[in-house]
Every structure is written in C-alpha cells, then in structure tokens.
VEXDREN-2710 file (C-alpha; in Angstrom, 1 decimal):
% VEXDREN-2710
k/r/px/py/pz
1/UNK/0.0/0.0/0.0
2/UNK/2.5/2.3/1.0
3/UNK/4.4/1.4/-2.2
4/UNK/1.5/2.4/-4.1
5/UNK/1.0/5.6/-2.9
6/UNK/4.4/6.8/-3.4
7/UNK/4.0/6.2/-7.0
8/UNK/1.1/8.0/-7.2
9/UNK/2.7/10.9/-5.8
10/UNK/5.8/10.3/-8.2
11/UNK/3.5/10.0/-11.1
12/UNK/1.6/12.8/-10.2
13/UNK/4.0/15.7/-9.0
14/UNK/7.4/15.0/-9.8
15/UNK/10.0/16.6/-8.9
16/UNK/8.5/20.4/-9.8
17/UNK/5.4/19.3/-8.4
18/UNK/6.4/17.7/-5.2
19/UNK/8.5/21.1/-4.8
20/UNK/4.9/22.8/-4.9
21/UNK/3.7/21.1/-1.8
22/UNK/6.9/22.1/0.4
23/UNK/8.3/18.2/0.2
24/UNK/5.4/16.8/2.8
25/UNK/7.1/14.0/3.7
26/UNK/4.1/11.3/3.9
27/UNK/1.5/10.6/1.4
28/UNK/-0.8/11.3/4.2
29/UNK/0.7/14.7/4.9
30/UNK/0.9/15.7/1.2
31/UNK/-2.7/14.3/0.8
32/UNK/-3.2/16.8/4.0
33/UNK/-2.1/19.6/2.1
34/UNK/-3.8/19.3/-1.0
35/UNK/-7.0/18.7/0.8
36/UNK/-6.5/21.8/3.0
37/UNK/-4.9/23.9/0.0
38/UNK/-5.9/27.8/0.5
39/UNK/-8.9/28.7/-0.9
40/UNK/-8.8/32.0/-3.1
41/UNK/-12.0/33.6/-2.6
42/UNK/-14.1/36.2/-4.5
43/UNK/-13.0/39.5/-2.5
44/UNK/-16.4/41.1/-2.6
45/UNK/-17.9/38.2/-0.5
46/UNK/-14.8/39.3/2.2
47/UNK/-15.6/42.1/4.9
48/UNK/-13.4/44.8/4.9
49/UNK/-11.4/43.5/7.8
50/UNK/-11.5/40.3/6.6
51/UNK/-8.2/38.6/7.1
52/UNK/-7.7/38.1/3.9
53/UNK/-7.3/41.5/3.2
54/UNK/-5.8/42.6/6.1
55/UNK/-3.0/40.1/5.1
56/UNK/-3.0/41.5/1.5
57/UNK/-2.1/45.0/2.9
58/UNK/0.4/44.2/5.5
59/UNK/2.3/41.6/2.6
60/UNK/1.8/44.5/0.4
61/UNK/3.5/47.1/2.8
62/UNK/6.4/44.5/3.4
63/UNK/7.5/44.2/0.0
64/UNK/7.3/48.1/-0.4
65/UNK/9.8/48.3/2.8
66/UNK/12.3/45.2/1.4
67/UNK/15.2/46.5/0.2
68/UNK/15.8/47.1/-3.8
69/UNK/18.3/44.3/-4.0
70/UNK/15.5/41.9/-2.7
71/UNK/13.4/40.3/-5.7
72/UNK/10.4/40.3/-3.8
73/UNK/10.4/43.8/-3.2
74/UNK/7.7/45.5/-4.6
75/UNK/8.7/47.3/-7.9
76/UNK/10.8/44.4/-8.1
77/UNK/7.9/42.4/-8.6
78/UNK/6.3/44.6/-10.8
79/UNK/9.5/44.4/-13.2
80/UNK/9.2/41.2/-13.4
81/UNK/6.1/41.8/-15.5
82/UNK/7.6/44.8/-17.6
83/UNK/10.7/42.9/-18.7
84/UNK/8.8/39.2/-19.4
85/UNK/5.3/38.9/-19.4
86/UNK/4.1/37.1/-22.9
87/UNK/1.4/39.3/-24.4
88/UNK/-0.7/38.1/-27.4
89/UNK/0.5/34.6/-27.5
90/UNK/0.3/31.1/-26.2
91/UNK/2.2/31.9/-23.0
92/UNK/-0.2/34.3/-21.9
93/UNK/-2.4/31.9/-19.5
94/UNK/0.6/29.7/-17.9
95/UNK/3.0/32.8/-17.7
96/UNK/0.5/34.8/-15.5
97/UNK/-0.5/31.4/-13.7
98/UNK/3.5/31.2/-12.2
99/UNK/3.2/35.0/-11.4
100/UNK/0.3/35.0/-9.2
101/UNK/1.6/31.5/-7.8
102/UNK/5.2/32.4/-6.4
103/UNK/3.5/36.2/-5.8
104/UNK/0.8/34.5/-3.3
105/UNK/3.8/32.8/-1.9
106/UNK/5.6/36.1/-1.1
107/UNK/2.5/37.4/1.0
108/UNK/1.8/34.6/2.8
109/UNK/5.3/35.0/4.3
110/UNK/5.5/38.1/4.7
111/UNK/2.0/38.8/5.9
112/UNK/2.8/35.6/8.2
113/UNK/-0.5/34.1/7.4
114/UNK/-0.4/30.6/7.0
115/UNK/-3.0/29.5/4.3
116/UNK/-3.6/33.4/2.4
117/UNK/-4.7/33.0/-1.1
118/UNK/-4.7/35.8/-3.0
119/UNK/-8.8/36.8/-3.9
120/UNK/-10.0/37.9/-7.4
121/UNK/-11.8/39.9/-8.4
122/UNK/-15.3/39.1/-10.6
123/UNK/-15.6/42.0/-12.5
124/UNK/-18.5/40.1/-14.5
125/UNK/-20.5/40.1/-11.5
126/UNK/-19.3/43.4/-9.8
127/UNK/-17.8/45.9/-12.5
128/UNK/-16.4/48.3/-10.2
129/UNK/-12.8/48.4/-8.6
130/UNK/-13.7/46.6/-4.9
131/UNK/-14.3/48.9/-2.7
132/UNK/-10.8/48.0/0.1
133/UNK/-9.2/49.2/-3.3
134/UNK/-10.4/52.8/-2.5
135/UNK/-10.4/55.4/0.8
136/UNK/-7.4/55.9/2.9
137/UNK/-5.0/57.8/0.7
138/UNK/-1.3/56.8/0.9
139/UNK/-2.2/55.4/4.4
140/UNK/-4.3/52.3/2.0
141/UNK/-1.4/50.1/0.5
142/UNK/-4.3/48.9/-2.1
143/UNK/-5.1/52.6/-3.5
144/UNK/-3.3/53.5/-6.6
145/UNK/-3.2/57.2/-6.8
146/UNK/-2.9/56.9/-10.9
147/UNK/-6.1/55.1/-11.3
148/UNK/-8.3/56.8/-14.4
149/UNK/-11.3/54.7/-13.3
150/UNK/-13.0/56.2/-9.9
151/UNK/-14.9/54.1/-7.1
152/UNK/-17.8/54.8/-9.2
153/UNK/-17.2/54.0/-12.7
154/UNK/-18.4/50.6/-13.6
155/UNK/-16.6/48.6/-16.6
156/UNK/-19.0/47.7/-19.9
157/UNK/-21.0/44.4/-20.3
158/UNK/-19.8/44.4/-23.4
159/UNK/-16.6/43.5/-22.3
160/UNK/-16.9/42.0/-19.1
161/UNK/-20.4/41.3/-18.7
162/UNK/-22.2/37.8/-18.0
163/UNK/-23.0/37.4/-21.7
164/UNK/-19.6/37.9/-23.7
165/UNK/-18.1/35.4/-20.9
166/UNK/-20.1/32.4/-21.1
167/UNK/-19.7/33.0/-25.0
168/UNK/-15.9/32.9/-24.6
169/UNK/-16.0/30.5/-22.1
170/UNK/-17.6/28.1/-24.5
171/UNK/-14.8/28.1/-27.2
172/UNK/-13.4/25.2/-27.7
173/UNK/-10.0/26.0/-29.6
174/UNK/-7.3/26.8/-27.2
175/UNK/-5.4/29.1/-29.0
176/UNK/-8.7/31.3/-29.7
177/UNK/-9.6/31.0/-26.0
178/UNK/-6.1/31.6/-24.9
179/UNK/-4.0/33.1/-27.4
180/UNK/-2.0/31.9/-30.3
181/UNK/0.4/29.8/-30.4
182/UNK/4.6/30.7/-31.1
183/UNK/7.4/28.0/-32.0
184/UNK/9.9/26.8/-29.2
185/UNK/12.7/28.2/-30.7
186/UNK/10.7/32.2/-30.4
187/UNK/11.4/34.3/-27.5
188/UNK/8.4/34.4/-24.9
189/UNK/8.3/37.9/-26.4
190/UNK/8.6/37.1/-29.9
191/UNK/9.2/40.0/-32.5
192/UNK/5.8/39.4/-34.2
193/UNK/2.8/41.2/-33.7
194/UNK/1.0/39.8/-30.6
195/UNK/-2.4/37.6/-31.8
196/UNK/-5.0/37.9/-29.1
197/UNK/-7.2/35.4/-28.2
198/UNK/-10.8/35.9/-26.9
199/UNK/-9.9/36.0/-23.1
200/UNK/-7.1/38.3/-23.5
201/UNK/-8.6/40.3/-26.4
202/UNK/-11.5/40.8/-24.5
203/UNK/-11.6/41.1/-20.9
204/UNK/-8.3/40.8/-20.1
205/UNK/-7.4/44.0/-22.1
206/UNK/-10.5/45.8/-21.6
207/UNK/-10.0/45.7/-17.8
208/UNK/-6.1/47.2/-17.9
209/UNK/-7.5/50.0/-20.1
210/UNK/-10.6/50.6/-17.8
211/UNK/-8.7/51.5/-14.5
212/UNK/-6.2/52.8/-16.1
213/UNK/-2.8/54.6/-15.1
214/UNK/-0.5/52.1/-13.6
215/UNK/-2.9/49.4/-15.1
216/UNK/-2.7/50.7/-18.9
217/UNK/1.1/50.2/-18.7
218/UNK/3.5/46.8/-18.5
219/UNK/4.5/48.3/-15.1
220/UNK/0.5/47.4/-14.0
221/UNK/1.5/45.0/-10.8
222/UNK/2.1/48.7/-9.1
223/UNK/-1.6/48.6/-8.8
224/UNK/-2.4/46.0/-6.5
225/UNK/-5.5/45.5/-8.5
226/UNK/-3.6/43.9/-11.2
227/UNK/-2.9/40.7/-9.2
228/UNK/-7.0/40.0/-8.4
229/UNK/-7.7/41.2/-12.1
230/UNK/-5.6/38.4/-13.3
231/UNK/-6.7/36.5/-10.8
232/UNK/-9.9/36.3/-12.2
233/UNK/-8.5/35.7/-15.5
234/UNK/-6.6/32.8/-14.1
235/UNK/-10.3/31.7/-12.4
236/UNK/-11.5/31.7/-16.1
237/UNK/-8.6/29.4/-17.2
238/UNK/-9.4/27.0/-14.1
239/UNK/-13.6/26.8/-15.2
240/UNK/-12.5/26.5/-18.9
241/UNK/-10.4/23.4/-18.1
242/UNK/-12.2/21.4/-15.0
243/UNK/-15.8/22.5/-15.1
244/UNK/-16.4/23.0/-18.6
245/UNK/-13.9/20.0/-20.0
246/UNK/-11.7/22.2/-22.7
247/UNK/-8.4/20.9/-23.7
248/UNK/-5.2/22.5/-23.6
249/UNK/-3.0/21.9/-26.5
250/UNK/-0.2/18.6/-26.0
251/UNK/2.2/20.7/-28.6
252/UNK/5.7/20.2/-26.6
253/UNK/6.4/23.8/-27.9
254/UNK/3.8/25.0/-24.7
255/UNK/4.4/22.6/-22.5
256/UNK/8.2/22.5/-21.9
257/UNK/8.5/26.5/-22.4
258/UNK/10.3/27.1/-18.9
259/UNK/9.8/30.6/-17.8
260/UNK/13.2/31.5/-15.1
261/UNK/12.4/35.1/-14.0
262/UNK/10.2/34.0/-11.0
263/UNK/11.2/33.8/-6.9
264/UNK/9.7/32.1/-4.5
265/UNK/8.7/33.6/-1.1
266/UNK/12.6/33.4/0.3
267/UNK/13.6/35.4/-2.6
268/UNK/15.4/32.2/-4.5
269/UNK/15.2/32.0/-7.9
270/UNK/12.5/29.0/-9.6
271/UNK/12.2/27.1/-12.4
272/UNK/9.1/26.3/-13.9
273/UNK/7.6/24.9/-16.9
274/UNK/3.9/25.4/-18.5
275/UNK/3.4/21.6/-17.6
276/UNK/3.8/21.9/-14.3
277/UNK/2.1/25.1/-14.1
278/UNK/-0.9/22.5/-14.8
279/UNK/-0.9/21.0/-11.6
280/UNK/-0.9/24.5/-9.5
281/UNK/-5.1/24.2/-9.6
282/UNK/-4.8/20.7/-8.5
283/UNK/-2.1/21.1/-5.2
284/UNK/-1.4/24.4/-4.7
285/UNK/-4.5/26.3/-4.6
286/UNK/-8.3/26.0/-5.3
287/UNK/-11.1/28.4/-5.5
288/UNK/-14.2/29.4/-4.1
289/UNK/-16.8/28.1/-6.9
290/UNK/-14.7/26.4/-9.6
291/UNK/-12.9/24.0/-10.4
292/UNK/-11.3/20.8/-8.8
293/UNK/-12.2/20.9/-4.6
294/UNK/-14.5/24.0/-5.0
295/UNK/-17.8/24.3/-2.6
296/UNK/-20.6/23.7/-4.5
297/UNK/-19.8/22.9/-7.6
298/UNK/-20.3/19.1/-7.6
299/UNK/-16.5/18.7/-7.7
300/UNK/-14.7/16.3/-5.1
301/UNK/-12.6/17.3/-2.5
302/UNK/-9.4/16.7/-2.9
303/UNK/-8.8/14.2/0.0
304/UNK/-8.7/10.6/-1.6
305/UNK/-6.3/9.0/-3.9
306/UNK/-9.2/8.8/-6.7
307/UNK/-10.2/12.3/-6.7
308/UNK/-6.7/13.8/-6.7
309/UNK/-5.5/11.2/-9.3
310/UNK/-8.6/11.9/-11.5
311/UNK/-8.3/16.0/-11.1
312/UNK/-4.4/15.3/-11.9
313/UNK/-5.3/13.4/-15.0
314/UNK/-7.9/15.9/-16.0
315/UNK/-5.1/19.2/-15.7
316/UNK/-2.5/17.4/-17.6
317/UNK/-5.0/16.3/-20.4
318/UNK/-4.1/18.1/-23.5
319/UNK/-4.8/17.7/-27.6
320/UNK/-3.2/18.4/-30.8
321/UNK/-4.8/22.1/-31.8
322/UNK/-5.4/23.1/-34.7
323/UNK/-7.8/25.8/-36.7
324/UNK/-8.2/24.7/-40.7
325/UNK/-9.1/28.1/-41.9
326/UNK/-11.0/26.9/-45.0
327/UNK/-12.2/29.7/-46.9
328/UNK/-11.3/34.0/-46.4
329/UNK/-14.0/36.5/-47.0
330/UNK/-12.0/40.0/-46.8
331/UNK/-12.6/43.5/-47.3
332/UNK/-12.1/45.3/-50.1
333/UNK/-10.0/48.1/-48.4
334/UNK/-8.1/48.9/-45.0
335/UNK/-10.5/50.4/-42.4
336/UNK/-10.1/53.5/-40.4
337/UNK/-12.9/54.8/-38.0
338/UNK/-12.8/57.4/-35.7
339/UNK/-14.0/58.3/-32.3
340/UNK/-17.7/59.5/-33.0
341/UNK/-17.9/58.3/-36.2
342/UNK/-18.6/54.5/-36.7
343/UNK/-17.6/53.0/-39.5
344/UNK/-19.1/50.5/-42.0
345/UNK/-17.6/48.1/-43.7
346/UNK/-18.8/45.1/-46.1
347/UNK/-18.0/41.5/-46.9
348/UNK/-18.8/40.0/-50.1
349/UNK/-20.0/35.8/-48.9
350/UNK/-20.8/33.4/-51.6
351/UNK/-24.0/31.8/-50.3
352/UNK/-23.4/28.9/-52.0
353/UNK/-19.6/28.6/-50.0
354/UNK/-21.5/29.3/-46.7
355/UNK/-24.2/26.8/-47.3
356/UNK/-21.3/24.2/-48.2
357/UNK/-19.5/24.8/-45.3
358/UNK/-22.1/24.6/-43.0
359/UNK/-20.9/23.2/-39.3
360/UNK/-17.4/25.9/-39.9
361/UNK/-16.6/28.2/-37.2
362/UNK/-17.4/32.1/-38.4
363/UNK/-14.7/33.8/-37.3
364/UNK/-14.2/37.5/-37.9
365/UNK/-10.2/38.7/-38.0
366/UNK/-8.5/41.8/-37.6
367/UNK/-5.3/41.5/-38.5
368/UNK/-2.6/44.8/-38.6
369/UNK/-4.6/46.5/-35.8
370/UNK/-3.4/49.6/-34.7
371/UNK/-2.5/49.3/-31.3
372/UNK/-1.4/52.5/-29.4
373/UNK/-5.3/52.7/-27.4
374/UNK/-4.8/51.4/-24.0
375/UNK/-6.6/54.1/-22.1
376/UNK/-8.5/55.9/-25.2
377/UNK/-11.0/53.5/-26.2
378/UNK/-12.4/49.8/-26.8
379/UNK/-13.5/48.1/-30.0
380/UNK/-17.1/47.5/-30.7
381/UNK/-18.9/45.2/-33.9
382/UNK/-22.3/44.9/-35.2
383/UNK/-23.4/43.1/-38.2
384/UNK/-25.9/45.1/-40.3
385/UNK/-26.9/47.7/-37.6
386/UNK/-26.1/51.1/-39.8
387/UNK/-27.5/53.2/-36.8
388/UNK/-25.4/51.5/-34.2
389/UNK/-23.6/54.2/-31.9
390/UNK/-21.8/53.9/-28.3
391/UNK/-25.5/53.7/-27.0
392/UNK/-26.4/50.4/-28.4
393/UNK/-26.1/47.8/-25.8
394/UNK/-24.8/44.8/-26.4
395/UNK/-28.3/43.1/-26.3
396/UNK/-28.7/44.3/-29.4
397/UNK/-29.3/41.4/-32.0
398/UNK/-26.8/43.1/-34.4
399/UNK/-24.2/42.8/-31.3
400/UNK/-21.0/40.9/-32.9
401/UNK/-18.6/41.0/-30.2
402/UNK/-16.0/43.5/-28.5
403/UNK/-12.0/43.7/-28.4
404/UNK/-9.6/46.0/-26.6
405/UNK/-5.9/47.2/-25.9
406/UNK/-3.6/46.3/-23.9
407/UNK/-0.2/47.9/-25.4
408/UNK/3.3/49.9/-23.7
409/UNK/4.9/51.8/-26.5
410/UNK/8.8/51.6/-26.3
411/UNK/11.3/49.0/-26.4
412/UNK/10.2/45.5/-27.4
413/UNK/7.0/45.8/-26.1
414/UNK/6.0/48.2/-29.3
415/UNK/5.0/45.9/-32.0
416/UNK/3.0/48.9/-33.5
417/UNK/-0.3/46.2/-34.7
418/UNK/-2.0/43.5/-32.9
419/UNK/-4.6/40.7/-34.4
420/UNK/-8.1/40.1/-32.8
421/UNK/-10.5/37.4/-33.4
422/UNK/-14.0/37.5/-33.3
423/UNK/-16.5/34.4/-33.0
424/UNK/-19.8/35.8/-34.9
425/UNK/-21.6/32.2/-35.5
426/UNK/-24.4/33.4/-33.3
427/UNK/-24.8/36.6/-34.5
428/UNK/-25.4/35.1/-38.2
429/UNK/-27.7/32.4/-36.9
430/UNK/-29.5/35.3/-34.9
431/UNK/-30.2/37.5/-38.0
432/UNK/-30.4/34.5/-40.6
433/UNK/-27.6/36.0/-42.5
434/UNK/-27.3/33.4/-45.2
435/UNK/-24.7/34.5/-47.5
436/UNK/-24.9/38.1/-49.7
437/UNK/-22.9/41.3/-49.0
438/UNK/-22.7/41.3/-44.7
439/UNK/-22.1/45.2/-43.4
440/UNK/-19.9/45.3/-40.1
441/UNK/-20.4/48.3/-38.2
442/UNK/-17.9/49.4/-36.3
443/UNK/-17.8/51.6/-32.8
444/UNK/-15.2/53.0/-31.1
445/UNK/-16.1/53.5/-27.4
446/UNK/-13.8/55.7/-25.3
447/UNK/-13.3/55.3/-21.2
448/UNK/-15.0/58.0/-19.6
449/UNK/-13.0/60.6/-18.1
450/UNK/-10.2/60.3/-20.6
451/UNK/-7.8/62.6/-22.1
452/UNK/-7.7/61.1/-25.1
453/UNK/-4.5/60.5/-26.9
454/UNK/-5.3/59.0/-30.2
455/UNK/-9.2/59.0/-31.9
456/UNK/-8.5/56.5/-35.0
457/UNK/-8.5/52.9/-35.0
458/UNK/-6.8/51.3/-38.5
459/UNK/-7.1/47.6/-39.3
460/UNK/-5.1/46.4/-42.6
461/UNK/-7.0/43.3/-43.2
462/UNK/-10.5/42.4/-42.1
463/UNK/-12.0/39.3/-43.3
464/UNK/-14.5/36.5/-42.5
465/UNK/-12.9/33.0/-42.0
466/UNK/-15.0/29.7/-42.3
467/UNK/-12.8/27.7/-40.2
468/UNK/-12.9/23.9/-38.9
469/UNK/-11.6/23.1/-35.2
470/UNK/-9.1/20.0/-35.4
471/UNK/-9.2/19.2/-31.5
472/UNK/-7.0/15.4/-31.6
473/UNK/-7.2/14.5/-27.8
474/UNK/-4.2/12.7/-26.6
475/UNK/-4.3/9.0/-26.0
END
C-alpha cells in the first residue's frame, strides 16, 4: 500500500510538483495539504477587515519596505512583468499562472499568514474596482493614486459582462480562448505582432484599459488590483479546463517552455515549466466556486487517492490544436474609424460557399490592428446595424462582439499592430444571414474621463474566416 501511494505521488508531482507542496514528507501529509490547500475567494464576499485583506495589505506594505536588491520587493515584482510577461500569444495563460503563484507565496510569508490565497476579483459580476481598493489615501497600501477609473465607474457588459463570458468560455480551440500559439525556438516575447485570443482580447485588455494609469502600462502589478484582475483571469482558465472539459493543446512547444524570471517567497530564484504550471489548480491552490475541490460545484474534495488522481489526469490532459481556416471572405480596403464616427464596412460571402460549409466556425479577424489605445478607447462590432452608436447595448441582435488594448509603447513591447478574433456564428444564426454582402459596423467606445491621446482605430485586413476546429485529444 505504502508502495502504491508513493507512485502515485511520483507520477503525479514529480519533482516540480512535489516542490509545490513544500516536500510533505508522507502521502498522508501531502494528501493533507492538498485537501486543506488555500482557498482563493471572491474579495467582494470578504468584509473589509477580513483577514484576507488585512494580510494583502500588511504583505503589500512588506514588499514596499524590502530593500531594492531583494526580488520580492515591490517594484521588483512589478518588473518582473515589464521585462517578461508574454502578451498576445500562447504563453499568456501559464505565464501569468506562475506569477500570481510564487507572488501569493511572497504574501503569505511576509504577511505571516499561514493559508492566504490571494482573492480575485469578478468584474463580470461586480464591475467596479472593490471597494478595500479605495479610501485611505497613501495610508491604504491597495489605493493607486494613478487610477483613471473612480470608485464609481463601472466597466462595460460588453466586455466583461455575464453574456460575452459564457460565450468565450464556451470556445473550444485553445489558442482562440487563450492566445496563439509561437514555435519553441521564439522568445516568450517574440518580435511578431501579438495575436489575441478571446480571453485576452477581450476582458483581459478591456479591464487594464478601464482602470487605467498604472494598469494601462507593463508596469501594471504597481496597482495592486492587477494581481486580483488576473486573478480572475486565471479563475476563467481553471472553469474552462475542469468545469467546462476544454483541452489544452499537447504541442511540446507550450508545455516544456520554462519561464526562469520568477522567486519564491525566500527570494530564491525558480524554475518552472507550462506543464507543471498545470498542476498549480490541483495542489497548490483552489477556488471558491470552480474548479477541482470548490464548494458547491459538484466537484470532489481533494482528499482521496481517486479524486486527486482523477483531477491530476484531467489538468495534464491536453490535444493536438489546430484551426483549418477553409475559406477567407475580406474586405475590399483597409479600415479606419474614428471616435464618433462609426464605420461601416462590407464583406462579399458566396451563399453557395456558406451553405457548403455549414458546421465551420465564423470567425471575424482583424489583422494589422493599430495598437497605441490602451486608455483611449475599446472596439465595438455589429453586423448590419447602420444606426449602431456607443449607446447600443450589447443586447442588441446586431451585437458581434468586442475587443480591446492592452499595449506599452517603447522597447520591445511596441510591436506597433496587434490581431483580434472575433467568433460571430451566433450573431449570423440570430439575423439569418445566409450568404450576400454582410455590413460590419464598427464603434469605437472611449473610457470616460479620458484625455484622449489617439481617436482613430486602422485595421489592414478584415475578413470573414469559415474555419474547422481539429481538437485530436491525446491518448
């Protein structure tokens, strides 16, 4: 017996993995800790002097005071983000996924306690910056006097709202959920423009731009925001995988990619690959209302062999990816719109292609995306809606979808043009758009409150794709 549990801990951690736990030194103890694993919680369900918090701020105010030659000081940390994060590709979900890890890992020691997890925040349900996040002045070590966004302004629907996420929730492809993939041999920054998927063209970037300030730039952990934004983000990954049975791609090209520029909460330097970043969900942490352990979602607790063998099985499951793009529908011209002036423009779509392609994904591109908008403005679409302005909600019918920036201008994060992708299936289906010249309207929204620094959006290419998902799970 005792035999066969230590293989199922070999099998299951490894070295990286077992590393994660703290080296328990019985099955019993490591089964223990998994079952007991902190819980990260929604913070608007927290009182204000909820522990959690008060942790949060007293970690928060330790890593200010640490010393600039510690790595876990605070700009240190934020640094970290300016000088690696991956942006637009592959990366962008497993990258972040370390970063919140070994960060939780610095507060719990330096807050001193024992099982803090680090809490997100839903801005589906509650689009407003939490309220700890405001009040207090300089003596609150979660304000962030450069915020744009006040304790009143509440972020879009169309971006964040309960619709456009169960939509993106739903894709299937994992590079179009997460991002798109890069070759092994490409820096995690690679020189080409950054290819957003739907959680990071969406959300993700709407949210940086929203608040604002320190969160419209790569320096964005200054805001202590930024670590429960992508929090949430990371929450998203977690349902997408375990509640909702996506895949993850098996390409080696994402799962050995070892990422180096981390700590842990001593301040050593750490090693750690996408694949292991699989198993965080599983033994490091859990949350509130999804995925593997959570309270009332049907999911098991992660205290037997069978239930943490079956949750490990489930996070390392993975498929050959691919999108067969099988016909292109562009536009005839580049588009250019401008703040308060939408912009139509139309795509020419053989019926009789669209009728023999029936069962393709309708995906709607923008490639060559000017991308110099963080804090000006998000990205609206509608399909035949001529009379579509900043007022139409995304209830509309017409409503196509929404995208937004996330872009710092200098050095190698300024790849000048980003690519979006838009799934508009529904919308076609909605209007019984059959095939025939299709009109996409197009609205640029600005943040309120803004001093704005650019008013045109340009797009080189825009075009419909009929595309077929080739999802090959592994054996």
């Amino acid at each position: 017996m005792k035999q066969d549990r230590r293989e199922f801990l070999g099998t299951v951690l490894g070295g990286a993995g077992w590393a994660m736990l703290g080296s328990c030194a019985t099955f019993q103890s490591c089964q223990q800790a998994i079952a007991n694993r902190p819980v990260r919680r929604n913070i608007t369900t927290l009182a204000s002097n909820h522990p959690i918090i008060a942790a949060y701020k007293s970690a928060i105010t330790a890593m200010k005071a640490l010393p600039s030659s510690d790595p876990r000081n605070w700009t240190n940390q934020a640094r970290i983000h300016n000088d690696h994060c991956p942006h637009g590709n592959w990366l962008f979900l497993p990258w972040h996924r370390a970063y919140l890890l070994y960060f939780e890992r610095i507060c719990r020691q330096l807050s001193g306690m024992a099982d803090f997890a680090l809490p997100y925040w839903n801005w589906s349900l509650t689009p407003s910056v939490p309220a700890p996040f405001w009040g207090g002045g300089s003596s609150n070590p979660l304000f962030d006097s450069t915020r744009i966004a006040t304790a009143t302004s509440v972020a879009s629907s169309t971006n964040v709202g309960a619709t456009v996420l169960s939509s993106i929730l739903a894709e299937t492809n994992f590079e179009t959920f997460g991002s798109y993939s890069i070759g092994a041999s490409e820096p995690q920054r690679p020189t080409i423009p950054p290819k957003y998927g739907r959680l990071e063209g969406t959300p993700h970037n709407y949210i940086h731009g929203f608040v604002g300030g320190d969160m419209g730039a790569f320096m964005s952990p200054l805001d202590p925001i930024f670590w429960l934004h992508h929090n949430m983000i990371e929450r998203c990954w977690v349902q997408w995988n375990f509640d909702l049975n996506h895949l993850n791609t098996n390409d080696s090209a994402w799962l050995d990619r070892e990422f180096t520029e981390f700590c842990d909460e001593n301040g050593n330097p750490v090693r750690v690959t996408a694949r292991t970043a699989l198993l965080f969900p599983v033994f490091s942490y859990r949350y509130d209302d999804v995925g593997p352990g959570a309270a009332g979602t049907g999911a098991p607790a992660a205290d037997t062999k069978a239930a943490q063998d079956a949750s490990s099985r489930k996070a390392k499951a993975g498929a050959k990816v691919q999108l067969d793009v099988q016909r292109r529908f562009p536009t005839a011209q580049p588009l250019a719109v401008t703040i308060d002036k939408p912009t139509a423009v139309r795509i020419a779509v053989d019926p009789q292609v669209l009728r023999a392609t029936a069962g393709s994904r309708t995906l709607l591109a923008f490639d060559g995306a000017s991308m110099d908008h963080t804090e000006d403005f998000s990205v609206r679409v509608f399909v035949n809606k001529p009379d579509a302005t900043v007022d139409t909600p995304p209830e509309d019918p017409h409503f196509a979808g929404a995208f937004a920036f996330f872009q710092h201008t200098g050095g190698d994060h300024d790849h000048g043009t980003g690519n979006f992708v838009l799934d508009v299936g529904d919308v076609l289906k909605r209007l019984n758009i059959e095939g025939g010249t299709i009109e996409l309207n197009i609205v640029l929204v600005p943040y309120p409150g803004r001093q704005l620094r650019t008013r045109e959006l340009t797009v080189t290419t825009t075009e419909l794709r009929l595309a077929k998902d080739v999802i090959e799970p592994q054996q």
